[in-house]
N, C-alpha and C positions, 0 to 999 in steps of 0.2 A: 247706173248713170255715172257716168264719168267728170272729174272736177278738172278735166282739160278741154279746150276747143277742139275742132279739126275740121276741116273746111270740108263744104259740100259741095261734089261736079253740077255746073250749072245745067246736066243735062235733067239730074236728080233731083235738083230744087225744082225745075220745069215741068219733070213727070208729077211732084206732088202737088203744087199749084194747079196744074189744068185737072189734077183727078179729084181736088176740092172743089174747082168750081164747077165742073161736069157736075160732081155729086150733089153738090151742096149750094152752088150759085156763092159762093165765098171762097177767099183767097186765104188763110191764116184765121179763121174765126171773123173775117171782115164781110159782110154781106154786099153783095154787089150794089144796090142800093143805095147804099153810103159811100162808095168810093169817089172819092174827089175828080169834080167834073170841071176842066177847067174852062168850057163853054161857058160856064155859072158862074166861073170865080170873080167876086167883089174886092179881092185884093190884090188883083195884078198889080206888079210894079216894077218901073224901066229901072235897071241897074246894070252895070255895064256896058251903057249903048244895047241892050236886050231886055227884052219883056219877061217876067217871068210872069208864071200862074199865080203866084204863093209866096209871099216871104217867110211863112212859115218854116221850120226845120228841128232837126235832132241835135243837141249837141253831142259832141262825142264820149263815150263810153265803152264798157262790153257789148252792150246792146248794141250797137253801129258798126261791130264787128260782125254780126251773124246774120247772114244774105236774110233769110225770115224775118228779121227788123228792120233792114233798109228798105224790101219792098212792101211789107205794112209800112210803114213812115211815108215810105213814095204814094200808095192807095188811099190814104189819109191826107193827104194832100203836103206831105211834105215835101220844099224844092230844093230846100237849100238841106243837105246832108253833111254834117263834120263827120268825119272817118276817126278812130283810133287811131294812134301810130304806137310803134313798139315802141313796147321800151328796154333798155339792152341788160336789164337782169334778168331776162325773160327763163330762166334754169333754173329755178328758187324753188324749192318745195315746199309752201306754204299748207296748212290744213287749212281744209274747208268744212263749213261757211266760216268765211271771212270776217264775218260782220259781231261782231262782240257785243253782246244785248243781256247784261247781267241787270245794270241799273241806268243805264244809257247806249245810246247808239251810235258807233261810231266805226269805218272801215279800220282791220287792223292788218292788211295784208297790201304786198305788192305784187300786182296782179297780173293773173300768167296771159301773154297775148298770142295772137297768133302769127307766125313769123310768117315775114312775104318772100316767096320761094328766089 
């Protein structure tokens, strides 16, 4: 496993998505079941002259970076998505994990993203 990103072709996220729910009736561990229906949804609300299903959403992070978590976030019922944006040290060769947990928790790294071509 690698401690960098790299982006995946949307043809490749598509082939593994429809060969989970062929297989398995689930998109990412999500069962089809529970995917947010917004025929059902109790929390529509007009925002911007537009309805939406869900105000629910992601803030942004690593996670909002990697196509696997915007569309669980989307099946989950999430509408409103904050994106990553880069950040322009993004060359830093930090060790991983990140995260320093000797007698407290706290990120100690700046964190590598993935550049928009």
């Amino acid at each position: 496993m690698t401690d960098k990103f790299y982006p995946i072709s949307i043809k490749h996220l598509l082939k593994i998505i429809l060969n989970e729910y062929k297989t398995k009736n689930s998109i990412f561990g999500i069962p089809d079941e529970i995917f947010f229906n917004p025929l059902n949804s109790q929390f529509q609300v007009k925002q911007f002259n537009q309805t939406i299903d869900s105000p629910i959403g992601v803030a942004a992070g690593p996670h909002s970076q990697m196509a696997q978590n915007i569309v669980a976030a989307w099946l989950a019922g999430s509408r409103y998505i904050e994106l990553k944006t880069i950040q322009t040290l993004d060359e830093l060769e930090i060790a991983k994990p990140c995260i320093y947990m000797q007698d407290e928790g706290y990120n100690c790294e700046w964190s590598q993203e993935l550049k928009v071509k």
